[in-house]
C-alpha positions as CSV (number, residue, x, y, z in Angstrom):
1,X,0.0,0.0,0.0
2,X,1.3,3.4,-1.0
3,X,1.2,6.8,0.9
4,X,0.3,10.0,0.2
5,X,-0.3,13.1,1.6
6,X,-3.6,15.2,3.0
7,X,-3.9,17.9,1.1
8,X,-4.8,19.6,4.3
9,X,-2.6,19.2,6.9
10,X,0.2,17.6,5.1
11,X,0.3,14.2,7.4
12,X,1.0,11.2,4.9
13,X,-2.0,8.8,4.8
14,X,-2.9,5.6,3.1
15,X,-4.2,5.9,-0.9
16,X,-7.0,4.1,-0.2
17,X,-8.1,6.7,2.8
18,X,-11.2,8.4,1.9
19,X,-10.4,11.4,4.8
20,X,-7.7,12.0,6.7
21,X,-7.5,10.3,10.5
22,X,-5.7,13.7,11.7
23,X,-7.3,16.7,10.2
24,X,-10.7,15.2,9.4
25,X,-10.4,16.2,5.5
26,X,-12.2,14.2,2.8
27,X,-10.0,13.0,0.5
28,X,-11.0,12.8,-3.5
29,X,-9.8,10.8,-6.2
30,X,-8.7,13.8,-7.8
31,X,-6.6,14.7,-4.4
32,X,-5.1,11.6,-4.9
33,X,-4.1,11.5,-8.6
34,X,-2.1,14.5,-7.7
35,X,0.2,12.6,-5.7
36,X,0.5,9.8,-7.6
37,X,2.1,9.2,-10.8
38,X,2.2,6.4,-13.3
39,X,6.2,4.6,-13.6
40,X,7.9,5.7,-16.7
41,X,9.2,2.2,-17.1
42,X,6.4,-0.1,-16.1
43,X,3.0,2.0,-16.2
44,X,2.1,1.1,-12.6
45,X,0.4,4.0,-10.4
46,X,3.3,4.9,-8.2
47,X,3.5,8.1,-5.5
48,X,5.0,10.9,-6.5
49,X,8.0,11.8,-4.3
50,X,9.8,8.2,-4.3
51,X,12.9,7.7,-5.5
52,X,12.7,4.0,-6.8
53,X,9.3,2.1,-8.3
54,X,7.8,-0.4,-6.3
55,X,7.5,-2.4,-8.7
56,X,10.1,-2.3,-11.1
57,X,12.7,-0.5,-9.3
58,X,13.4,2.2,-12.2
59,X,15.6,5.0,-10.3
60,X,14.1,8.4,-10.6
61,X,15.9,10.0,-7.8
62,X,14.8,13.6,-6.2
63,X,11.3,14.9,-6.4
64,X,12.6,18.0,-7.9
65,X,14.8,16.3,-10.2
66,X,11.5,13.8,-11.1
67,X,9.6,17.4,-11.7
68,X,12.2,18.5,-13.4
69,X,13.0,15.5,-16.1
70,X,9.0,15.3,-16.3
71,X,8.9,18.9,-17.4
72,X,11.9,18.0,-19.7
73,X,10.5,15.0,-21.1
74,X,7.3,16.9,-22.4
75,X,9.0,19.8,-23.9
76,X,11.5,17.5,-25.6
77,X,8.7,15.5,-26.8
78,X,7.0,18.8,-28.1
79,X,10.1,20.4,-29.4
80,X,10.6,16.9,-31.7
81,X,7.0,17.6,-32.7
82,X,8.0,21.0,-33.3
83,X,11.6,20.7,-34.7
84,X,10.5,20.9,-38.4
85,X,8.2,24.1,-37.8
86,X,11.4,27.1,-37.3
87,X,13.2,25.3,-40.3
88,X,9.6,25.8,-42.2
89,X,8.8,29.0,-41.0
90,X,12.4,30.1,-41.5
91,X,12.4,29.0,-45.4
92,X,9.0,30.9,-46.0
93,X,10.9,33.9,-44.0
94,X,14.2,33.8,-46.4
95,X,12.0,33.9,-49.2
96,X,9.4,36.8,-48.1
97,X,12.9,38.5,-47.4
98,X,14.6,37.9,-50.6
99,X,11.2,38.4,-52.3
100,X,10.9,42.0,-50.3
101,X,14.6,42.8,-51.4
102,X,14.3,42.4,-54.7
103,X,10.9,44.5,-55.3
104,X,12.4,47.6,-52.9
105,X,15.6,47.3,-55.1
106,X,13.5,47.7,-57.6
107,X,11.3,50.7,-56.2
108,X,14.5,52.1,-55.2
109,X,15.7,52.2,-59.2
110,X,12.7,53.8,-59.8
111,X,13.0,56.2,-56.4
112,X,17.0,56.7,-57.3
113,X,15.9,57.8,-61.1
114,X,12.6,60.4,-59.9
115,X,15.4,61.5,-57.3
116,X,17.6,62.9,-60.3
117,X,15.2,65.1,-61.9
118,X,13.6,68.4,-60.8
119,X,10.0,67.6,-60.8
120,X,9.2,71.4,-61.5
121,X,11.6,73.8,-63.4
122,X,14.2,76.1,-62.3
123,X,13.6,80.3,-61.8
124,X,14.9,82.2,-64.4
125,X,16.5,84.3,-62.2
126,X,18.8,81.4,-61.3
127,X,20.2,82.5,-64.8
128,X,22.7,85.3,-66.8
129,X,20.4,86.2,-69.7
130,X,19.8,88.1,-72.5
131,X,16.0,88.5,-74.3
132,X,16.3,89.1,-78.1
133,X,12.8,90.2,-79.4
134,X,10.9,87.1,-78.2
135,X,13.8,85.0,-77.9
136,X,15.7,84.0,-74.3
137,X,19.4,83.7,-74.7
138,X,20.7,82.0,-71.7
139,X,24.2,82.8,-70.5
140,X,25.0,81.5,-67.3
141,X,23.2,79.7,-64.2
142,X,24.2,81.1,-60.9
143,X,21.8,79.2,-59.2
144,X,23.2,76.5,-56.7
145,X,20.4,74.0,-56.9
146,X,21.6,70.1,-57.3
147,X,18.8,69.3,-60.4
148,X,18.3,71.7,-63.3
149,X,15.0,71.8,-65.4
150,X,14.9,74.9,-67.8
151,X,11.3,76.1,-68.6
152,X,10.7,76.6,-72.9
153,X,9.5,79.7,-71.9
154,X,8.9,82.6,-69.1
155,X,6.4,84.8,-69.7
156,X,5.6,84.2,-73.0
157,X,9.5,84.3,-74.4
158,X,10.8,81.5,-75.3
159,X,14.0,80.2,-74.5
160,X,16.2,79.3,-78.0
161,X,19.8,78.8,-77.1
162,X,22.9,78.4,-74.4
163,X,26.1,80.5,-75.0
164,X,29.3,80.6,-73.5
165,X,29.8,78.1,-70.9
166,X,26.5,78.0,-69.0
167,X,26.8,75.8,-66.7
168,X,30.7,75.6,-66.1
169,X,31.8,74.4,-62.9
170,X,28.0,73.4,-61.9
171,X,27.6,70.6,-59.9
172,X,24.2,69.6,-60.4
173,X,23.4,66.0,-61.0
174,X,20.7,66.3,-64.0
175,X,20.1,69.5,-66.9
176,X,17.1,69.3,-68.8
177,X,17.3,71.5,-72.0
178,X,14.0,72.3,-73.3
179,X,12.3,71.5,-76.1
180,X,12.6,74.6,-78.3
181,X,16.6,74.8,-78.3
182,X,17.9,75.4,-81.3
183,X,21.9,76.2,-80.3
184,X,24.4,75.4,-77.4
185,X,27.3,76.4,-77.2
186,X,30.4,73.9,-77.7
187,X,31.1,74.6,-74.2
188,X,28.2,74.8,-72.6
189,X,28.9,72.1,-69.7
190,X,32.5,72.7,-69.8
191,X,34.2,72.0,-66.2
192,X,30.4,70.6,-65.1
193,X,30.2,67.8,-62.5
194,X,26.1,67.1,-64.5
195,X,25.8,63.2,-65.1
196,X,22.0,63.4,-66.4
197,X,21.4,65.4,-69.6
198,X,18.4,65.9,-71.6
199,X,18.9,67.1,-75.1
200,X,15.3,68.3,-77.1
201,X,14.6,67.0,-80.4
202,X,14.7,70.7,-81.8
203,X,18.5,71.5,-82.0
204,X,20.2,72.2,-84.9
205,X,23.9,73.4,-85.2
206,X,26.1,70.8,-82.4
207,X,29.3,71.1,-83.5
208,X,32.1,67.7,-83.0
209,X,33.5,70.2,-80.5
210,X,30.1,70.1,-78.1
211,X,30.7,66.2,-77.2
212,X,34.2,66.2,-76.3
213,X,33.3,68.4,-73.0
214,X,30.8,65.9,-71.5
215,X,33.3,64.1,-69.5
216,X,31.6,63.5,-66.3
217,X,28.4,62.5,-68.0
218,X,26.6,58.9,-67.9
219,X,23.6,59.1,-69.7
220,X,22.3,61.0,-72.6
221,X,18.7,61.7,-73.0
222,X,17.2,62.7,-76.5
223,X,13.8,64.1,-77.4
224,X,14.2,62.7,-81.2
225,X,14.0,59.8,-83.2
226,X,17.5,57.7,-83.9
227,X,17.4,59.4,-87.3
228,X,17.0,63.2,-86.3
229,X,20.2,62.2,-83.7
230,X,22.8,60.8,-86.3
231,X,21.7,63.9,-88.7
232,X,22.1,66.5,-85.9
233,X,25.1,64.2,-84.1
234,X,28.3,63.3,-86.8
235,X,30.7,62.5,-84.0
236,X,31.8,59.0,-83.5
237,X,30.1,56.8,-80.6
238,X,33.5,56.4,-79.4
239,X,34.0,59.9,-78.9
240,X,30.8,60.3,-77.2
241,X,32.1,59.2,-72.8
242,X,28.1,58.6,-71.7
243,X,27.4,55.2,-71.1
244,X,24.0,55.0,-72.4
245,X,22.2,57.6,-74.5
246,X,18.7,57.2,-75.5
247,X,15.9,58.7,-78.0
248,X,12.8,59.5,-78.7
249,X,12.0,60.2,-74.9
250,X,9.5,62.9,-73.4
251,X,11.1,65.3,-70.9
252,X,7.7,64.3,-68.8
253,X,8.7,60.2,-68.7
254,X,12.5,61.1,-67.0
255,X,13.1,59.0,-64.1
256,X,10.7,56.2,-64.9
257,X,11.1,53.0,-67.4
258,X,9.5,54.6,-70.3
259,X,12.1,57.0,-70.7
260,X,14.9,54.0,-71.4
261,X,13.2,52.4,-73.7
262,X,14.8,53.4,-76.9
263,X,18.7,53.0,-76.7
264,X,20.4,55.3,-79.7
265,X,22.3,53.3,-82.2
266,X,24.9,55.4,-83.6
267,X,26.4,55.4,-87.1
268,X,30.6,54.2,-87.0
269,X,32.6,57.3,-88.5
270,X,35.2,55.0,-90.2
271,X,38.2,56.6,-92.4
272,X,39.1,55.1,-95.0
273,X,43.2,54.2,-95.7
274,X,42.4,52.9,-99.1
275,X,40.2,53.2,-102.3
276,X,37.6,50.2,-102.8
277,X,38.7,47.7,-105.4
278,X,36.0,48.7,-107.9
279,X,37.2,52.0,-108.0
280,X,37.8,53.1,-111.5
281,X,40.9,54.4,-113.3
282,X,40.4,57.6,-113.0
283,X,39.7,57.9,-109.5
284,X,43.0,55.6,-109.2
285,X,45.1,58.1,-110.9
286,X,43.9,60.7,-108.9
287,X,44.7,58.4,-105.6
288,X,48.2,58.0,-106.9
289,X,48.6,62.2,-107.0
290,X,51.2,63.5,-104.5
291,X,49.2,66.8,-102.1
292,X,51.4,69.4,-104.4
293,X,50.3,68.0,-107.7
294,X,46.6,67.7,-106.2
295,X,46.9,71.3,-104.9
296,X,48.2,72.7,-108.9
297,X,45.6,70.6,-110.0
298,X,43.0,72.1,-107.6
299,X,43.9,75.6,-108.4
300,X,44.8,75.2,-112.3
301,X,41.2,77.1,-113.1
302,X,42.9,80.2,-111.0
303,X,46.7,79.8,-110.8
304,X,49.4,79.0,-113.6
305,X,51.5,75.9,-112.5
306,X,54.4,77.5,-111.6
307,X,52.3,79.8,-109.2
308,X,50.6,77.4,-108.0
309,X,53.9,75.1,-107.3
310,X,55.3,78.6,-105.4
311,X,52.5,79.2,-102.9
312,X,52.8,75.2,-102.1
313,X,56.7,75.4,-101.6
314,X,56.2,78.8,-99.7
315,X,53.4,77.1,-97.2
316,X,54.6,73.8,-96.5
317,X,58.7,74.8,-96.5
318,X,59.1,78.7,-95.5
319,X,56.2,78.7,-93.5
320,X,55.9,75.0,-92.0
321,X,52.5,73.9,-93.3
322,X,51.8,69.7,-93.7
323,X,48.7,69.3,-95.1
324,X,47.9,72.4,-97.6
325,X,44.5,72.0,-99.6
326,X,43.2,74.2,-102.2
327,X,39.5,75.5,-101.5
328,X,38.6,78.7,-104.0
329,X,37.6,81.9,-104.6
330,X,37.3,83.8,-101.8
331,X,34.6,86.7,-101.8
332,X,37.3,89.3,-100.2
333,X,38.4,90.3,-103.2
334,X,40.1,89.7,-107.1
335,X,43.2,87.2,-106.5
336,X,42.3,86.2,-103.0
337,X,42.3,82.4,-102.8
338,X,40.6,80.3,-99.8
339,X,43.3,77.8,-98.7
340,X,43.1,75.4,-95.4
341,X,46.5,75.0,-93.7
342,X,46.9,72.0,-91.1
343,X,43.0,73.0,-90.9
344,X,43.7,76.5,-90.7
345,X,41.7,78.8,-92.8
346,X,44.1,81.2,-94.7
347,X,43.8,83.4,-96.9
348,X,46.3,84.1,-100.1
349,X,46.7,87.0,-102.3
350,X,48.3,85.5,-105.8
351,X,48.2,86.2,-109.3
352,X,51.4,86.6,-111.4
353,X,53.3,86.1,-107.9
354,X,52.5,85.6,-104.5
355,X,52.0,88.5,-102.6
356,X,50.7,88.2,-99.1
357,X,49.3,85.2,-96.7
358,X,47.6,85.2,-94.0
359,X,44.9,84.4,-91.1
360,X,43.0,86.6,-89.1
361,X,45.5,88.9,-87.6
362,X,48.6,86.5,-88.3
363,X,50.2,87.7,-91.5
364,X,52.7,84.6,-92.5
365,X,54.2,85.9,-95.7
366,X,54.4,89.4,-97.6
367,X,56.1,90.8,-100.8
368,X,58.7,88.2,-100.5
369,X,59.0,88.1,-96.6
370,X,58.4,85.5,-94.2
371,X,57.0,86.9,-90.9
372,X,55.7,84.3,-89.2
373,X,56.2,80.7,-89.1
374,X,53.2,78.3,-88.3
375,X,55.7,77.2,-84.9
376,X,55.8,81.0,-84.0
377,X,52.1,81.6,-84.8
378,X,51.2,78.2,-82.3
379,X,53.5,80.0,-79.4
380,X,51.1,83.3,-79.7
381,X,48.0,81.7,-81.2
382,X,45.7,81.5,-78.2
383,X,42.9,79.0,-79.3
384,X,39.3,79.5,-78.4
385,X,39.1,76.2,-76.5
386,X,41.7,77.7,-74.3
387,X,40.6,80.9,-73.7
388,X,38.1,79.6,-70.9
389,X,41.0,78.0,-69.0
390,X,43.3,81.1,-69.3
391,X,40.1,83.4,-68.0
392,X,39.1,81.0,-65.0
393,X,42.6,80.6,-64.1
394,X,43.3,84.8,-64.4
395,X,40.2,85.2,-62.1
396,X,41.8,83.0,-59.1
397,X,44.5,85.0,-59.2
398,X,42.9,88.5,-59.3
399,X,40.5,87.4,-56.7
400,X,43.5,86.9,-54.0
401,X,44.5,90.3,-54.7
402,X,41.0,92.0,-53.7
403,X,39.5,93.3,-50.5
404,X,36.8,91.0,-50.6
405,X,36.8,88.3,-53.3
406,X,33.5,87.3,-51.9
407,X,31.9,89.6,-53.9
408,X,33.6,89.6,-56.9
409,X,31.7,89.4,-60.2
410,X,33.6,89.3,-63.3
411,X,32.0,90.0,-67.3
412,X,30.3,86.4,-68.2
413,X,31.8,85.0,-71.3
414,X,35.5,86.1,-73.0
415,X,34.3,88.9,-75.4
416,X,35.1,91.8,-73.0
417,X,38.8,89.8,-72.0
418,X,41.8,90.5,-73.8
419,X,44.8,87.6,-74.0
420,X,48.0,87.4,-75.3
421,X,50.7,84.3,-75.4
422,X,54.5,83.7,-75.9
423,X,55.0,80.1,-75.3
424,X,53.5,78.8,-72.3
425,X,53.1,82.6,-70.5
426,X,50.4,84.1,-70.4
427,X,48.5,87.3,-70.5
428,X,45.1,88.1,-69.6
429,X,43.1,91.0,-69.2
430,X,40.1,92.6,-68.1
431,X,37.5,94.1,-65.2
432,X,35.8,93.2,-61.9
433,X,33.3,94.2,-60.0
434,X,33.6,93.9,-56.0
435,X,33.1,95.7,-53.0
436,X,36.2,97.8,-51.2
437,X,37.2,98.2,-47.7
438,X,34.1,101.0,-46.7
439,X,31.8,98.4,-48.4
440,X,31.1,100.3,-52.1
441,X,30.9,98.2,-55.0
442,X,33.9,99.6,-57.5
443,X,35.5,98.3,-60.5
444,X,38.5,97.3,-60.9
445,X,41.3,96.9,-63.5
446,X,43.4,94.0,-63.9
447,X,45.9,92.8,-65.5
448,X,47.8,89.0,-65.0
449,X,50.5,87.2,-66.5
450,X,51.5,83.7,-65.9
451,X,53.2,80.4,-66.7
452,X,50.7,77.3,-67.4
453,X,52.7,74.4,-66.0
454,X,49.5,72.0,-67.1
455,X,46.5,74.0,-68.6
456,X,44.4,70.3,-67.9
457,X,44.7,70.8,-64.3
458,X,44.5,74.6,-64.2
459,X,48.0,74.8,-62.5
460,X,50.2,77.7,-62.9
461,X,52.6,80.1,-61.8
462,X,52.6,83.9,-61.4
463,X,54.5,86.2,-62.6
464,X,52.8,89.4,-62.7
465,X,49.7,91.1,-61.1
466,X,48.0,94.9,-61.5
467,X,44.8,95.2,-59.8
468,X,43.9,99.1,-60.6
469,X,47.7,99.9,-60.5
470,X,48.5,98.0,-57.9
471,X,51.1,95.6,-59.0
472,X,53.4,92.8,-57.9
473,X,55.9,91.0,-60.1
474,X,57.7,91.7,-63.1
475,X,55.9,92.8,-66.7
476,X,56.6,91.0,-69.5
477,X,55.7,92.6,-72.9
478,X,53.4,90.4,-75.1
479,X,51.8,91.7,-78.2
């Protein structure tokens, strides 16, 4: 017979008791199932705070410890029920995850293109400008937003080109030219940090000259068909640095699918190194021509040959001229011939002798004089693609010379800015407007000279400074 205890006063009583001989308390078959327990190893009804069965003798030890390994024993049984559910639920997690990635990396595409584009367009007081009749000339942005969207017009003018270097040394991720362009300037994002351009389907004159100052750019956007881009566009793909460029896009689809849907596919500029096989005789012969029987050929309708052979020899060995080609007529004047010069225009004066050559305000030969060698025009030519360079590098240094640089504004553009050259030194000069010590606005006169040590970079050295007489360094006289 086993023992248990009263529920009520603790005293341990026979199983079979009905109520307890001490305290008087019935006791139930439910007050006895609590203290019993059935053997793990046998299945017979044993009390629960013995250490050994009966019956069996299966060793259970404490009461705690038999609580303890009972507890145990159901959660390990329900955690092996239960094993294969985190492995489940963790599969069907993985893949909501992955699933979830994959849709915001895609909604962040979308997010990171809307992000480049102004959803709006930019003040036209952000811009330098110029209104010509009905007409906006843009100039300059002065604005310091980081996403540019020009209107096609403000107040009923409409905007029609881009001159100078608008947006040099901008560092706005996107540009949006409008619809209604007809020019840019060849350096209009010169020295521009903008990756994201829009180009409208309505310019005309881009010169080879335009594409070689998008270096920083990675995609072209173009509001034409393929066709209307490789009649406007002759420059190679290759010499075009954007990754991507697309057409036939509307300014109102940027930043969303629709507006890469139509890459650009660009004719190859191939030159040729050799007449076609089915080229004729004739075309052959005129192959097999040297340039200075090609250029007395050209000119034979104008020139006698022995004229003719003179200006060669004079170009290509007094004056140092490669490639010399015979154009025509010029409308200057009787005897004034159109010839290119290492693709220099220049003009020549020549009838029963050669008389005068020259370009612009470089005179290379007259009455039988050299004056100027092409190697002594290239050390005082000072080319237009330079001139930008030479003006934003003469600014830094005038600005370290004034009161308050701050508020320096200097003329937009190089038409008002006079340069000279010898060599690698330079001279520039020109006017500012800033405000002196009392806080007036006054303008200034300037004048710098200095040594390019790499013109890429914008490095140099000083050598001379006048900022409205005030000077430092030594003058050195350049024409």
């Amino acid at each position: 017979m086993a023992l248990i205890k009263c529920p009520g006063c603790g005293t341990e009583i026979s199983e079979r008791a009905e109520e307890c001989p001490i305290c008087g308390r019935t006791i139930s078959k439910s007050s006895r199932d609590e203290n019993m327990m059935k053997c793990y190893k046998c299945g017979r009804l044993i009390q629960r705070d013995i250490s050994i069965c009966p019956f069996c003798g299966y060793h259970y030890g404490t009461y705690k410890n038999k609580k303890m390994n009972e507890s145990n024993l159901e959660r390990n049984s329900f955690g092996h029920r239960r094993k294969k559910w985190p492995i489940f639920v963790g599969i069907l997690l993985l893949i909501w995850v992955v699933s979830k990635h994959e849709t915001n990396s895609d909604n962040k595409s979308n997010l990171d293109q809307e992000a480049i584009w102004l959803d709006g367009y930019t003040n036209l007081d952000d811009f330098d400008y110029y209104i010509n009749d009905d007409e906006i000339h843009i100039k300059r942005y002065e604005g310091n937003e980081d996403k540019i969207r020009v209107n096609s017009s403000y107040d009923g003018k409409k905007v029609v080109s881009f001159e100078d270097a608008t947006f040099m040394f901008c560092d706005a991720i996107s540009v949006v030219i409008p619809e209604g362009t007809k020019h840019l300037d060849n350096p209009t994002f010169n020295s521009s940090d903008v990756k994201y351009i829009f180009l409208p389907s309505t310019l005309e004159d881009v010169e080879d000259e335009f594409w070689g100052y998008l270096h920083n750019v990675e995609k072209i956007y173009y509001g034409g068909t393929n066709e209307q881009w490789n009649a406007m566009c002759q420059f190679g793909r290759k010499g075009i640095e954007a990754n991507e460029l697309f057409c036939k896009v509307d300014p109102d689809d940027l930043g969303t699918e629709k507006s890469e849907w139509t890459p650009i596919v660009m004719k190859e500029v191939v030159e040729k190194d050799s007449k076609d096989e089915n080229d004729n005789s004739g075309e052959l012969e005129e192959e097999s021509l040297s340039l200075q029987e090609q250029f007395v050929e050209d000119s034979s309708e104008y020139l006698s040959a022995d004229i003719a052979n003179k200006l060669y020899t004079i170009i290509t060995s007094d004056l140092g001229f490669e490639k010399v080609e015979f154009i025509g007529k010029d409308d200057v004047g009787d005897s004034v011939w159109d010839v290119y010069c290492d693709d220099i225009s220049v003009l020549v004066v020549a009838s029963d002798e050669v008389y005068r050559v020259w370009s612009g305000d470089y005179t290379f030969y007259e009455e039988g004089t050299v004056v100027m060698t092409k190697q002594q025009m290239n050390e005082k030519l000072v080319k237009d693609e330079d001139r930008t360079s030479y003006y934003v590098i003469a600014q830094d240094i005038v600005m370290q010379y004034l009161k308050n640089p701050s508020s320096a504004k200097f003329p937009w553009g190089t038409d008002e800015i006079g340069f000279a050259k010898s060599g690698n030194v330079i001279a520039v000069q020109g006017y500012v407007d800033a405000t002196n010590s009392f806080g007036g606005q006054v303008r200034s006169q300037w004048t710098v000279e200095f040594r390019v040590t790499d013109l890429a970079a914008l490095s140099y050295e000083i050598l001379y400074v006048n900022v409205d007489g005030q000077s430092s360094g030594t003058y050195i006289e350049l024409n």
